[in-house]
PDB file of N, CA, C and O in Angstrom:
ATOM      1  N   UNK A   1     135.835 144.171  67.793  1.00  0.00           N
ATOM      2  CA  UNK A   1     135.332 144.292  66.448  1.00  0.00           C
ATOM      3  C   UNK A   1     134.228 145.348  66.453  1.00  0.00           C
ATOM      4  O   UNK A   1     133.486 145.580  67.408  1.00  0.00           O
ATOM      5  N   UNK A   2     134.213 145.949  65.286  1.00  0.00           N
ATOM      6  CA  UNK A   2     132.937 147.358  65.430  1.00  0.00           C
ATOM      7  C   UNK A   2     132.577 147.107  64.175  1.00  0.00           C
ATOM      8  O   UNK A   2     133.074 146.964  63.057  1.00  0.00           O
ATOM      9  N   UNK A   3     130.988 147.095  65.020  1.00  0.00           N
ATOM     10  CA  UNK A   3     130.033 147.146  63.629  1.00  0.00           C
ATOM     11  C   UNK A   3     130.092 148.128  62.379  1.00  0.00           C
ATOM     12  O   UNK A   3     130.484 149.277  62.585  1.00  0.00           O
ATOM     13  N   UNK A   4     129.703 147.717  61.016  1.00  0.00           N
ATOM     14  CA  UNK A   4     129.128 148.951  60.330  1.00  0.00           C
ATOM     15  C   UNK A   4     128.443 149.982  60.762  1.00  0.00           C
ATOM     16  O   UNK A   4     128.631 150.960  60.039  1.00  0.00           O
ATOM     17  N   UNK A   5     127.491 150.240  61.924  1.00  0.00           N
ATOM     18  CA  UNK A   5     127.135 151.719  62.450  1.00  0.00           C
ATOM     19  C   UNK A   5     127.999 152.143  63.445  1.00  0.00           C
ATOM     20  O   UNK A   5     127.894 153.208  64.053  1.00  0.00           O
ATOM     21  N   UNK A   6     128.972 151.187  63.628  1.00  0.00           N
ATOM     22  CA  UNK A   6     130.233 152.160  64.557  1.00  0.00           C
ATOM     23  C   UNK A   6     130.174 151.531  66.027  1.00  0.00           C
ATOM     24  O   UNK A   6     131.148 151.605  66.776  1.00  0.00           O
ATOM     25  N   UNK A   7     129.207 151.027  66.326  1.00  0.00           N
ATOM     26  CA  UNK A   7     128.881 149.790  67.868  1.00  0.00           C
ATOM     27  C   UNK A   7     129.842 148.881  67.678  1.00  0.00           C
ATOM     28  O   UNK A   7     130.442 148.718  66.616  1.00  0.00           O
ATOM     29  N   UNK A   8     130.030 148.215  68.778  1.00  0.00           N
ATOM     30  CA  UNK A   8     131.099 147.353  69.208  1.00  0.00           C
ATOM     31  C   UNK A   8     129.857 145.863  68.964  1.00  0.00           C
ATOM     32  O   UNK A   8     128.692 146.000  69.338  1.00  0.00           O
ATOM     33  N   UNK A   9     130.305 144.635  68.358  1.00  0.00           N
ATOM     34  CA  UNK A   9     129.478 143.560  68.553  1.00  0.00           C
ATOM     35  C   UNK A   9     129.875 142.895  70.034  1.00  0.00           C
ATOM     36  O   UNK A   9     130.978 142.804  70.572  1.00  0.00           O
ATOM     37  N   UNK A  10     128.728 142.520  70.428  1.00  0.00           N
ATOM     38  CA  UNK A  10     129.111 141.465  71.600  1.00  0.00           C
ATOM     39  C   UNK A  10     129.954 140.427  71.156  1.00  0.00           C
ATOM     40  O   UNK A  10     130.068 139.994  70.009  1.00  0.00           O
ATOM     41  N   UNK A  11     130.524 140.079  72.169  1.00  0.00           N
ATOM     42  CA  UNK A  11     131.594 138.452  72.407  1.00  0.00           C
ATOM     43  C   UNK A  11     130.573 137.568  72.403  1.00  0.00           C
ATOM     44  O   UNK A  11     129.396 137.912  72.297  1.00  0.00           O
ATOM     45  N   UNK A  12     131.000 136.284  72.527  1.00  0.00           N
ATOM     46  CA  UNK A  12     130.021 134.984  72.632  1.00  0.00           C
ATOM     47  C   UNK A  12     129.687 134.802  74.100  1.00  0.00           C
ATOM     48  O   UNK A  12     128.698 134.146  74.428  1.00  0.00           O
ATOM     49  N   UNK A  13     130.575 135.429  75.088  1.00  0.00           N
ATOM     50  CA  UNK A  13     130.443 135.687  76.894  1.00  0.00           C
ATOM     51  C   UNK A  13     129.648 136.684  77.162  1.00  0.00           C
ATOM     52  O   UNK A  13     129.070 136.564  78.242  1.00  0.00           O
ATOM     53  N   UNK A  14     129.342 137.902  76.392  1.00  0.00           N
ATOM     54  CA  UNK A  14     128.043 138.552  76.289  1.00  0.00           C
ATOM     55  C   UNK A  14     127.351 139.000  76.160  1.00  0.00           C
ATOM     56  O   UNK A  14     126.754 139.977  76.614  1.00  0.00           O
ATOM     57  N   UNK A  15     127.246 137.865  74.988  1.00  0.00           N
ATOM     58  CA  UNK A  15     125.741 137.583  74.410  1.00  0.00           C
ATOM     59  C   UNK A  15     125.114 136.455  74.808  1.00  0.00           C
ATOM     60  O   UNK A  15     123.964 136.200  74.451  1.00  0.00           O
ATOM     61  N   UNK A  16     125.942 135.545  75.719  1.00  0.00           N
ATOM     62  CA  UNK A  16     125.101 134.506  76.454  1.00  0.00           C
ATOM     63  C   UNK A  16     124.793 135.299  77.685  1.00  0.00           C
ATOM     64  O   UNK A  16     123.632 135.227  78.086  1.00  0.00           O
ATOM     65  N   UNK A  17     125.757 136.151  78.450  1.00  0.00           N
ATOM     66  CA  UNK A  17     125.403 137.080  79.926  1.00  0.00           C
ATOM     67  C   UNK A  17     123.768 137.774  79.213  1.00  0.00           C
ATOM     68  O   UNK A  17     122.661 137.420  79.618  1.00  0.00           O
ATOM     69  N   UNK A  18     123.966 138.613  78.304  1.00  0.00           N
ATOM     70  CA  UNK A  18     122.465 139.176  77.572  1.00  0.00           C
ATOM     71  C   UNK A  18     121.650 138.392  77.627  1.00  0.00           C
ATOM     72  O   UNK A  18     120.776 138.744  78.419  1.00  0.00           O
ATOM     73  N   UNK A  19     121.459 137.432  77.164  1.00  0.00           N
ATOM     74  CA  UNK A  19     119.942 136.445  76.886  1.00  0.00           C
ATOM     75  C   UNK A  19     120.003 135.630  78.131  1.00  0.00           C
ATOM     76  O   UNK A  19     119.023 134.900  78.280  1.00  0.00           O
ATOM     77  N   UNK A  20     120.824 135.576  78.973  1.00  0.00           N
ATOM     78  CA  UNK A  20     120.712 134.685  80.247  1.00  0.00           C
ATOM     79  C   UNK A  20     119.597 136.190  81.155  1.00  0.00           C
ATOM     80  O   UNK A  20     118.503 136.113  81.715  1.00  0.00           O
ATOM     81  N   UNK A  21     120.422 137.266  80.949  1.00  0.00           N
ATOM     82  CA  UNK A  21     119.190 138.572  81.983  1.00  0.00           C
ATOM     83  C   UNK A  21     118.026 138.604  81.158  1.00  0.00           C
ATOM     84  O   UNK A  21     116.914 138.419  81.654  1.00  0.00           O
ATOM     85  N   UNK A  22     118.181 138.813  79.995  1.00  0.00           N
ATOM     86  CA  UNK A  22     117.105 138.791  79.107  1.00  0.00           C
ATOM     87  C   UNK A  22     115.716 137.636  79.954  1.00  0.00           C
ATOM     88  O   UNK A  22     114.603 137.894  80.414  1.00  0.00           O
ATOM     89  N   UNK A  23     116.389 136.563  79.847  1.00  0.00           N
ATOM     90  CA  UNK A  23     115.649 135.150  80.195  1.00  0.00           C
ATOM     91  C   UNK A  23     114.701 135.468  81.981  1.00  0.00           C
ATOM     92  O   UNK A  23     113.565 135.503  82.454  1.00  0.00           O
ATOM     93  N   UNK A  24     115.829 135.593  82.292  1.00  0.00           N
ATOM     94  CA  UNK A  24     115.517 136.489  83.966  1.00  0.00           C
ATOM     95  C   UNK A  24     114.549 137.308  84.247  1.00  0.00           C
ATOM     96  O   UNK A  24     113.617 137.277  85.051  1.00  0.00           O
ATOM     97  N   UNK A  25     115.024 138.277  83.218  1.00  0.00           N
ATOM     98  CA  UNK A  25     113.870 139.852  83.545  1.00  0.00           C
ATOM     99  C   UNK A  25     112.403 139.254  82.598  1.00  0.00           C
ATOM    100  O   UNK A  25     111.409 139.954  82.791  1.00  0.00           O
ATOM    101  N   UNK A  26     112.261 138.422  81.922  1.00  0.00           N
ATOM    102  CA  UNK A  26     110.717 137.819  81.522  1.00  0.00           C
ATOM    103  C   UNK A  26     110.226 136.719  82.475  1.00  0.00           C
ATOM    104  O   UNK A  26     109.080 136.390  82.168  1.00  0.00           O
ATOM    105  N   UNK A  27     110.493 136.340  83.062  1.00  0.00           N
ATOM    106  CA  UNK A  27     110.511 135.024  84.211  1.00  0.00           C
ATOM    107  C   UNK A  27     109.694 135.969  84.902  1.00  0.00           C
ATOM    108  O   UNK A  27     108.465 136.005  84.957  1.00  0.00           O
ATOM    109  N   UNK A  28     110.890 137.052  85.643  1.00  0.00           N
ATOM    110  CA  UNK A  28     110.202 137.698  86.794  1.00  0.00           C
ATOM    111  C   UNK A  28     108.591 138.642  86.249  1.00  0.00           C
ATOM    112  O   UNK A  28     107.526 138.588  86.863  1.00  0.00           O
ATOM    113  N   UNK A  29     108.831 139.387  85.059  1.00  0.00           N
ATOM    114  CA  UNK A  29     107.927 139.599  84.524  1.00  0.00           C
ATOM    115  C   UNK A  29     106.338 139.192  84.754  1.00  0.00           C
ATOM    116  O   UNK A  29     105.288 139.780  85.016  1.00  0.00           O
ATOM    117  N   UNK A  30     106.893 137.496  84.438  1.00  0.00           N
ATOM    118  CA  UNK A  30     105.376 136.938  84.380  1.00  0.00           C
ATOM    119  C   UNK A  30     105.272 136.262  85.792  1.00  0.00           C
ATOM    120  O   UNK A  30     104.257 135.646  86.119  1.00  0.00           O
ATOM    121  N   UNK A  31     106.196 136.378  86.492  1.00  0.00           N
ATOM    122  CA  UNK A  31     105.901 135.670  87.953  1.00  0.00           C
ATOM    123  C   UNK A  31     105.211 136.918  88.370  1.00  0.00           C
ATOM    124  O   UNK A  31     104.236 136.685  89.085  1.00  0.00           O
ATOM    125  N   UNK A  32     105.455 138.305  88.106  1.00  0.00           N
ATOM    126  CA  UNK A  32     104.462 139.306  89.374  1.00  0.00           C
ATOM    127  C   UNK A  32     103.891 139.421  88.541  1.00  0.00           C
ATOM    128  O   UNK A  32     104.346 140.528  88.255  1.00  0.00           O
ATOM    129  N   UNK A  33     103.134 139.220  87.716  1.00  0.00           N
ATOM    130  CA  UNK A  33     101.853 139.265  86.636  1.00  0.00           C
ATOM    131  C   UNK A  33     101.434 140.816  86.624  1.00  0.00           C
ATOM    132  O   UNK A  33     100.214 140.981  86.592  1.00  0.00           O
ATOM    133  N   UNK A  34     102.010 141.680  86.639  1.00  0.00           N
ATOM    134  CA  UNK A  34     101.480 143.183  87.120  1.00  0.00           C
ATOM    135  C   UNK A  34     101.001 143.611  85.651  1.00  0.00           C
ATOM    136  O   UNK A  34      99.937 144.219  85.534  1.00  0.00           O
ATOM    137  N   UNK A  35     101.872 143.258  84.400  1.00  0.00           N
ATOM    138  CA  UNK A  35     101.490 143.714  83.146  1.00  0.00           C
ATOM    139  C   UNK A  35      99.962 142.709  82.594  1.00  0.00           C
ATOM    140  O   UNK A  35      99.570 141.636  83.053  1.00  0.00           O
ATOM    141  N   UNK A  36      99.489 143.375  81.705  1.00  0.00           N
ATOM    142  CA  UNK A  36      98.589 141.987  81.070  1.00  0.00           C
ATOM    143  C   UNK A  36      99.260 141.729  80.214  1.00  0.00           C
ATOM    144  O   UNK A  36      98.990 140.537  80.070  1.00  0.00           O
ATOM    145  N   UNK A  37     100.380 142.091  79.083  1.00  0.00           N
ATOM    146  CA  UNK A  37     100.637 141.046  77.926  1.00  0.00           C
ATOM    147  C   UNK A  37     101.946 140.491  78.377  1.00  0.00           C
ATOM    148  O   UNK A  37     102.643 139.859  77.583  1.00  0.00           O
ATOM    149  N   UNK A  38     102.439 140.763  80.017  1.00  0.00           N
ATOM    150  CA  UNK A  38     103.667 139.738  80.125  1.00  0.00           C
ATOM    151  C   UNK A  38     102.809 138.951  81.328  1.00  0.00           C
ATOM    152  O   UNK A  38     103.476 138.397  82.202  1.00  0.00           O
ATOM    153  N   UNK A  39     101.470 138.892  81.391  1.00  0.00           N
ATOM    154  CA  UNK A  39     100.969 137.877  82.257  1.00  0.00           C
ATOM    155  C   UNK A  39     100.219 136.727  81.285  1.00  0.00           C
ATOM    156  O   UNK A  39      99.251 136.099  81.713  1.00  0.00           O
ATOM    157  N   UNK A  40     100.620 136.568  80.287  1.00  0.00           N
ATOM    158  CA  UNK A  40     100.088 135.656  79.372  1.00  0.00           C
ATOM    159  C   UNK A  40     101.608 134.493  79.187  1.00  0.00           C
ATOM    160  O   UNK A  40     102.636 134.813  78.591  1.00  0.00           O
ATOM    161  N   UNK A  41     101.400 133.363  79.762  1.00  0.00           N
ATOM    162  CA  UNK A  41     102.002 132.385  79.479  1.00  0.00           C
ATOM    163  C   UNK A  41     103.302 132.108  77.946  1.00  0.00           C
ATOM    164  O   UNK A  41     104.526 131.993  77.890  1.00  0.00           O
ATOM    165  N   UNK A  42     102.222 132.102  76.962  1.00  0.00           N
ATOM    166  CA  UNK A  42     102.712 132.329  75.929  1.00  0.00           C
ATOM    167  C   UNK A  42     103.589 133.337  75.800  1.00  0.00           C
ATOM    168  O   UNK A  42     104.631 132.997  75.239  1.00  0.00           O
ATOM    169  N   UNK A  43     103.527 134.401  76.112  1.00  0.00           N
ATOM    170  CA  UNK A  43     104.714 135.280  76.133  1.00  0.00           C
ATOM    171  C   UNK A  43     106.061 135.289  76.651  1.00  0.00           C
ATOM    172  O   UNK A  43     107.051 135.835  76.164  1.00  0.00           O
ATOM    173  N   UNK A  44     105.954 134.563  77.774  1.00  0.00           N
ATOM    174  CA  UNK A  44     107.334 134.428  78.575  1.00  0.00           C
ATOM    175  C   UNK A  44     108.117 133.180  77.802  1.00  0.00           C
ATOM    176  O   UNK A  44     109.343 133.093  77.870  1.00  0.00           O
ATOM    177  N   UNK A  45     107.291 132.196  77.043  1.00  0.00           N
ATOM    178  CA  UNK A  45     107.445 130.930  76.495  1.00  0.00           C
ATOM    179  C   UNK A  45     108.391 131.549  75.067  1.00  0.00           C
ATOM    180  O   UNK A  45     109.463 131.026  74.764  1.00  0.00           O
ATOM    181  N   UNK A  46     107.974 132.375  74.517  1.00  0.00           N
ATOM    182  CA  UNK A  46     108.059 133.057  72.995  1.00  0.00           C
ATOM    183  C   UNK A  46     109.404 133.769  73.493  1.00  0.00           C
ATOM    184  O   UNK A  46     110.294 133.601  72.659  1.00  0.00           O
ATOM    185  N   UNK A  47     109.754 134.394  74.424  1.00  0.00           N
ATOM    186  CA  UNK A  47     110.537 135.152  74.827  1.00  0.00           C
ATOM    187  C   UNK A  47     111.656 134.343  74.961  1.00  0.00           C
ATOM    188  O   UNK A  47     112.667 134.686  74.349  1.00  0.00           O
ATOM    189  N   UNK A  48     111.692 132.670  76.092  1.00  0.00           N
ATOM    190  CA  UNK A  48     112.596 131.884  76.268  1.00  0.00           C
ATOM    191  C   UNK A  48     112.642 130.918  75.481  1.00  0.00           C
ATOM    192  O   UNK A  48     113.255 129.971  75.975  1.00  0.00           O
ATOM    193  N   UNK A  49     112.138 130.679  74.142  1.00  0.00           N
ATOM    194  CA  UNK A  49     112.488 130.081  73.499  1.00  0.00           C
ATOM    195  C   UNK A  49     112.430 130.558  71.521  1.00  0.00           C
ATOM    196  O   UNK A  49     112.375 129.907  70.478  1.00  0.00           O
ATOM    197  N   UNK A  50     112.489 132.233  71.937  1.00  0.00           N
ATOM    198  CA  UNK A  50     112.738 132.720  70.624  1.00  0.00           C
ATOM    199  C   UNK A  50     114.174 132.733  69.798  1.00  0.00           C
ATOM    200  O   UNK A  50     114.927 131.759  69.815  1.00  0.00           O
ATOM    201  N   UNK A  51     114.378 133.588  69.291  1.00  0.00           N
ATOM    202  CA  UNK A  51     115.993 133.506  68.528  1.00  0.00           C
ATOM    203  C   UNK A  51     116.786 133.831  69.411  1.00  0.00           C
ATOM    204  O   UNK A  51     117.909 133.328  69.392  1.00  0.00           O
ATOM    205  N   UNK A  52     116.406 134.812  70.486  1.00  0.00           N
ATOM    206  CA  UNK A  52     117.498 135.421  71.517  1.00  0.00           C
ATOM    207  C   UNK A  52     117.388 134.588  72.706  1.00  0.00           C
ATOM    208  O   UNK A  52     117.674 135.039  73.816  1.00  0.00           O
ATOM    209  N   UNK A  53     116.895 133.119  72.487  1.00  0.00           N
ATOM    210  CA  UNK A  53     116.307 132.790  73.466  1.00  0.00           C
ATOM    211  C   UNK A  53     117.153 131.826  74.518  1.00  0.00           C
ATOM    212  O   UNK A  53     118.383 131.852  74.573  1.00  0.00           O
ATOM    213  N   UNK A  54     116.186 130.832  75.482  1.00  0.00           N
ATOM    214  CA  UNK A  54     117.946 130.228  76.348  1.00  0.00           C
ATOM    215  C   UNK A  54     117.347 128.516  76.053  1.00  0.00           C
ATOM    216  O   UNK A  54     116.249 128.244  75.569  1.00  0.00           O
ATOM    217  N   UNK A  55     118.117 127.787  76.374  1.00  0.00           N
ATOM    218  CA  UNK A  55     117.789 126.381  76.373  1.00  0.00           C
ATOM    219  C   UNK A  55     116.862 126.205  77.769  1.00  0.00           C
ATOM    220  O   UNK A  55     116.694 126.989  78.703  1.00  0.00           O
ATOM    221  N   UNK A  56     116.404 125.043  77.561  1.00  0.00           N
ATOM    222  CA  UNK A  56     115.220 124.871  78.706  1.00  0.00           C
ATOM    223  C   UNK A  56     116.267 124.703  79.725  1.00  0.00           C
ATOM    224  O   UNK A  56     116.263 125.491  80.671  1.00  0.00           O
ATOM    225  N   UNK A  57     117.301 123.643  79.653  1.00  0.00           N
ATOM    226  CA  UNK A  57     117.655 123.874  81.203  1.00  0.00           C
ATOM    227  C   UNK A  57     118.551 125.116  81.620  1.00  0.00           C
ATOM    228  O   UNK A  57     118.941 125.139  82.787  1.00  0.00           O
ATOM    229  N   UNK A  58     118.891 126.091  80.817  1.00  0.00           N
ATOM    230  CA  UNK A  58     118.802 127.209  81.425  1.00  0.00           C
ATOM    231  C   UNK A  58     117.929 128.149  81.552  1.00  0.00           C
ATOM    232  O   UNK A  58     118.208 129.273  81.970  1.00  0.00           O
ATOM    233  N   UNK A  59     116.453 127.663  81.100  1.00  0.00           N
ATOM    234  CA  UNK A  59     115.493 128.445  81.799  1.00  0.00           C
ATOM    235  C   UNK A  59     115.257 127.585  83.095  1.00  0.00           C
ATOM    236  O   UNK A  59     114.689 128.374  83.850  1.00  0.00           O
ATOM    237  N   UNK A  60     115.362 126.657  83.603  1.00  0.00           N
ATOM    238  CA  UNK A  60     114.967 125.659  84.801  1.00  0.00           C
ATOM    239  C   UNK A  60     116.245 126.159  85.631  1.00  0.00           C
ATOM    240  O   UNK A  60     116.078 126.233  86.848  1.00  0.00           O
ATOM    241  N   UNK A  61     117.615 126.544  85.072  1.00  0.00           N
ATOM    242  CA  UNK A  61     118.491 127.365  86.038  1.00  0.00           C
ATOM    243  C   UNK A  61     117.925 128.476  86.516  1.00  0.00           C
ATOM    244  O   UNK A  61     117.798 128.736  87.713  1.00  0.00           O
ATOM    245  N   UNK A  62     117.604 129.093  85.681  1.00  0.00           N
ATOM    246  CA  UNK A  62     117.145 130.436  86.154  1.00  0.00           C
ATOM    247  C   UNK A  62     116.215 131.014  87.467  1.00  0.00           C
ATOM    248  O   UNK A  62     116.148 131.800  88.412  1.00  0.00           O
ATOM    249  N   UNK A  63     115.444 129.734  86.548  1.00  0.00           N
ATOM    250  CA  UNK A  63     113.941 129.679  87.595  1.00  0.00           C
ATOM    251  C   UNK A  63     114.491 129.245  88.733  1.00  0.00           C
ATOM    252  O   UNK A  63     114.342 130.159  89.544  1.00  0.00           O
ATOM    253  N   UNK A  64     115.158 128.167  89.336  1.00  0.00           N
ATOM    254  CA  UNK A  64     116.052 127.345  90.104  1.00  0.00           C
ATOM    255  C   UNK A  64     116.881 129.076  91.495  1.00  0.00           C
ATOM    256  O   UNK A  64     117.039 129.299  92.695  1.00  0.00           O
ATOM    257  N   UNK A  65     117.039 129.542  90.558  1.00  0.00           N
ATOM    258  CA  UNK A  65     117.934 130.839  91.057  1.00  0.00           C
ATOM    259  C   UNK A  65     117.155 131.731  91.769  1.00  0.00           C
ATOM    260  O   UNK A  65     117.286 132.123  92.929  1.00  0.00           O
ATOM    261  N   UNK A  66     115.924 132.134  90.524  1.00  0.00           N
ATOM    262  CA  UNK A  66     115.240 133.313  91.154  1.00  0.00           C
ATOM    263  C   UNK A  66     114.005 132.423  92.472  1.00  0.00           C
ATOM    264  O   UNK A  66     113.135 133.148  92.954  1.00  0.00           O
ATOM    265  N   UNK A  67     114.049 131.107  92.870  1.00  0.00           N
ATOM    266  CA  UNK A  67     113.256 130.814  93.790  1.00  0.00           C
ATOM    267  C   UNK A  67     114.208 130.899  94.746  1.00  0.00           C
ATOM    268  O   UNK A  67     113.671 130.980  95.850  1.00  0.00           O
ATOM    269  N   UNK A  68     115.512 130.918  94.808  1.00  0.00           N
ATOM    270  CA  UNK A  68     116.580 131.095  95.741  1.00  0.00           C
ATOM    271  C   UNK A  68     117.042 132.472  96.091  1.00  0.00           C
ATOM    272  O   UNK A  68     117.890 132.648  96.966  1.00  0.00           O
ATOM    273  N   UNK A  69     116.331 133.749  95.212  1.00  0.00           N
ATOM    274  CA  UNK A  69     116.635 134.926  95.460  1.00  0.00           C
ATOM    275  C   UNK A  69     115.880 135.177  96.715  1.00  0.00           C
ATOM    276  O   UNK A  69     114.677 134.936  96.812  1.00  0.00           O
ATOM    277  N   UNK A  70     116.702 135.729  97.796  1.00  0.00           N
ATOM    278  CA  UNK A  70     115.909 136.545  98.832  1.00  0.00           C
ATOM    279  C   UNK A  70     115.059 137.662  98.802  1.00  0.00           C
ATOM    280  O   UNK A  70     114.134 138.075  99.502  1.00  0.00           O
ATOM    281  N   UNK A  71     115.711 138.073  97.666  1.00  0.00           N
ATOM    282  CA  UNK A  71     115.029 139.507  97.579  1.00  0.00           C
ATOM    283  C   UNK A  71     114.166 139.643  96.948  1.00  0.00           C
ATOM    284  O   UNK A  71     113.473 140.660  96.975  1.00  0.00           O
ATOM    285  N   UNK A  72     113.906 138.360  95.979  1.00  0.00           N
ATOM    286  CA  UNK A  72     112.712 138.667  95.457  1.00  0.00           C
ATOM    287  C   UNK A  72     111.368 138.191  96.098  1.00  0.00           C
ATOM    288  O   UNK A  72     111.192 137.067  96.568  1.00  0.00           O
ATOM    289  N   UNK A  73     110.344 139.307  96.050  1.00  0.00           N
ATOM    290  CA  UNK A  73     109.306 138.766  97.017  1.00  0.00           C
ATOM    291  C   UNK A  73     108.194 138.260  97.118  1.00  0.00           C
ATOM    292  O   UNK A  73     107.210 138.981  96.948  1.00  0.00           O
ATOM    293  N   UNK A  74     108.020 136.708  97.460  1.00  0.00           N
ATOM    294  CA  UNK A  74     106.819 135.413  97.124  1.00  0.00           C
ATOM    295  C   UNK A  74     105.489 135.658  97.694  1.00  0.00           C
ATOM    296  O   UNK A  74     105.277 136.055  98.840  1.00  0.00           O
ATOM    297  N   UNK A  75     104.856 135.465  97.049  1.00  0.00           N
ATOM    298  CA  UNK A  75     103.202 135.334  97.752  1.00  0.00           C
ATOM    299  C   UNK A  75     102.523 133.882  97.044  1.00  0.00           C
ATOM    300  O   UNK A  75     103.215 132.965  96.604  1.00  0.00           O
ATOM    301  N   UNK A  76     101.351 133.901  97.046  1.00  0.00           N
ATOM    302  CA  UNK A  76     100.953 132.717  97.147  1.00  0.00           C
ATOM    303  C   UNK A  76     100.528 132.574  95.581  1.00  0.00           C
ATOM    304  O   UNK A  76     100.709 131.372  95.385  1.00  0.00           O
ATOM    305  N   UNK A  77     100.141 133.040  94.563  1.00  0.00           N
ATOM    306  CA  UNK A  77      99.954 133.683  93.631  1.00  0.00           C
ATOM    307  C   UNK A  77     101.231 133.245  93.228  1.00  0.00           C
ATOM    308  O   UNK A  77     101.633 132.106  92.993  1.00  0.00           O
ATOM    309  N   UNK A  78     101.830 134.386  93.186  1.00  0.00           N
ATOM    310  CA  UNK A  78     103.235 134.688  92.189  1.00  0.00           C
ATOM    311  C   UNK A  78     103.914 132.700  92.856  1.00  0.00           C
ATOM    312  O   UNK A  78     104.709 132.717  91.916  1.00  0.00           O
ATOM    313  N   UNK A  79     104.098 131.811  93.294  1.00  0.00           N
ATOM    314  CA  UNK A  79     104.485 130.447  93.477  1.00  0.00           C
ATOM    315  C   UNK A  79     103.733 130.048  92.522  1.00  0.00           C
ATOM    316  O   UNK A  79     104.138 129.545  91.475  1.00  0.00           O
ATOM    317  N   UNK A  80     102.524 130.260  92.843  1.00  0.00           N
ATOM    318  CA  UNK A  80     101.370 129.476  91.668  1.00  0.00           C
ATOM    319  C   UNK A  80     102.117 129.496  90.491  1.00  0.00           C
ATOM    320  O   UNK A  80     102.559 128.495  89.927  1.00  0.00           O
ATOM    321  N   UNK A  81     102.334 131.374  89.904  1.00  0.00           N
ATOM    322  CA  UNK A  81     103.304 131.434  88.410  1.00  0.00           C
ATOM    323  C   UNK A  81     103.751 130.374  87.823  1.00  0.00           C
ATOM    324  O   UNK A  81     103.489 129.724  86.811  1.00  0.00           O
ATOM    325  N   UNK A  82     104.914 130.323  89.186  1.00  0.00           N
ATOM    326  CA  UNK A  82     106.028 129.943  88.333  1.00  0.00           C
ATOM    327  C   UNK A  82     106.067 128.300  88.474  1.00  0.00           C
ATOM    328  O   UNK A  82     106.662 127.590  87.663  1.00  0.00           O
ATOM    329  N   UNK A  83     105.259 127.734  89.760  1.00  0.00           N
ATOM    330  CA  UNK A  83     104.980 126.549  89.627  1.00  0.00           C
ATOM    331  C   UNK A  83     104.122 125.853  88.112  1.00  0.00           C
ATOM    332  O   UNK A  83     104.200 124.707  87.670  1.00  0.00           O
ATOM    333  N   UNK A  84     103.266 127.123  87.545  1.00  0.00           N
ATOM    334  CA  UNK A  84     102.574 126.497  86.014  1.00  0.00           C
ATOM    335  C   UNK A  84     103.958 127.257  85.123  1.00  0.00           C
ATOM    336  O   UNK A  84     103.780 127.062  83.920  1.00  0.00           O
ATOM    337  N   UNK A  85     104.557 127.622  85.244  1.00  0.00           N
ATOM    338  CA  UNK A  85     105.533 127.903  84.352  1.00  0.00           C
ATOM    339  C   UNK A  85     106.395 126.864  84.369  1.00  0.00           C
ATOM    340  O   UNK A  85     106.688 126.379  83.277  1.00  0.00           O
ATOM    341  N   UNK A  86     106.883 126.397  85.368  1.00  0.00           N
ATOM    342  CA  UNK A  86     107.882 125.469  85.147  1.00  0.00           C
ATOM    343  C   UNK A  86     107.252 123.943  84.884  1.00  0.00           C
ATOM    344  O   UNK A  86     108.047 123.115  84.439  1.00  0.00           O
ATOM    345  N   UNK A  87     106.043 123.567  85.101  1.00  0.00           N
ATOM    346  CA  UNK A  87     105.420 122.490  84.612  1.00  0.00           C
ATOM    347  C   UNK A  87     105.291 122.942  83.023  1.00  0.00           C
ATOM    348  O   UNK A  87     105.558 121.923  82.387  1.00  0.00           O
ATOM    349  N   UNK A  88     105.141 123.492  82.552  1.00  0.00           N
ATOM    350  CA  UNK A  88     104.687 124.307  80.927  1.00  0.00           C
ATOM    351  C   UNK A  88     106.097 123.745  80.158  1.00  0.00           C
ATOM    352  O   UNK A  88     106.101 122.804  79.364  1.00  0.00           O
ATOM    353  N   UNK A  89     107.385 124.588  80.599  1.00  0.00           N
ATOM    354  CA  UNK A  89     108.436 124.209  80.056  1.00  0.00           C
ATOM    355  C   UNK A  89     108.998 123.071  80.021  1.00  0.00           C
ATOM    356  O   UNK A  89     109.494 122.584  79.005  1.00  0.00           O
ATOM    357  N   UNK A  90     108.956 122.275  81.706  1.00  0.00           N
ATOM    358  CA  UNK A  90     109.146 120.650  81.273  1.00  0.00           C
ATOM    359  C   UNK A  90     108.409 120.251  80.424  1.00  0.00           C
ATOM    360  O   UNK A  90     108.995 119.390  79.768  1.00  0.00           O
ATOM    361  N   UNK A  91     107.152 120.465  79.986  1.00  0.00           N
ATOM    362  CA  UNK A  91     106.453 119.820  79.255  1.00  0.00           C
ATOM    363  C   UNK A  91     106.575 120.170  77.658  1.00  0.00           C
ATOM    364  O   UNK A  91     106.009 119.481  76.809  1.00  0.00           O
ATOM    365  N   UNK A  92     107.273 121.172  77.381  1.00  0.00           N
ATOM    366  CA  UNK A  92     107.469 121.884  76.087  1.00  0.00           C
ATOM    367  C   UNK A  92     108.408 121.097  75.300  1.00  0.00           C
ATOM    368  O   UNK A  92     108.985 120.532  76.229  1.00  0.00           O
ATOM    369  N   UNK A  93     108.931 120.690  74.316  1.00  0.00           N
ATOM    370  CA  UNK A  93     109.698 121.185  73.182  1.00  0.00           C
ATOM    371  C   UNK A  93     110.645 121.821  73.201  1.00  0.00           C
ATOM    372  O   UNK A  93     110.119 122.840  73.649  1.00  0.00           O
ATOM    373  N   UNK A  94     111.642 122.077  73.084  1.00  0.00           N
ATOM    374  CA  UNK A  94     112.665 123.342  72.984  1.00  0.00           C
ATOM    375  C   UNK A  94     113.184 122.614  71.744  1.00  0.00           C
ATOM    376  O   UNK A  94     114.104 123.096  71.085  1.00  0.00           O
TER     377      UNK A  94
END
C-alpha cells in the first residue's frame, strides 16, 4: 500500500520490528548516560511508553536481552542504570 506522499506504509510486522529498535536504541541511550536529556529517567519512560511506544513486558524483554548482549559494554554505573530503570518500570503504570 503507498501513502499519499508516495512512501510505502509499514505492515503490522514492521511497525512492531520499528518500535521494538526504537524501544532498544532509548534503553541503551539512557544505560550509557553520555547525553544529558537521554540521561534523564523520564525520557526513556516517555519514549517506552509514548504512542510509538512498547508494552512493559516488552520493555522488561528488551532490557532482559540487552543484559544478555555481549557486546554491549557493562560497568558499574551503566548496571546501576538499568537496575533503577527496571525497578521504575515494574513500578509504573503502562
Amino acid at each position: 500500500m503507498v501513502s499519499k506522499w508516495g512512501g510505502e506504509y509499514m505492515s503490522g510486522s514492521d511497525l512492531r520490528e520499528w518500535r521494538l529498535r526504537r524501544a532498544r536504541g532509548a534503553i541503551e541511550e539512557y544505560v550509557r548516560g553520555v547525553k544529558k536529556k537521554v540521561s534523564d529517567i523520564n525520557w526513556v519512560l516517555g519514549v517506552l511508553k509514548g504512542p510509538f511506544g512498547v508494552s512493559k513486558e516488552e520493555a522488561l524483554m528488551i532490557m532482559a536481552q540487552l543484559r544478555n548482549d555481549v557486546t554491549f559494554m557493562w560497568d558499574p554505573e551503566r548496571l546501576e542504570r538499568m537496575e533503577k530503570l527496571e525497578r521504575r518500570i515494574k513500578a509504573e503504570e503502562w
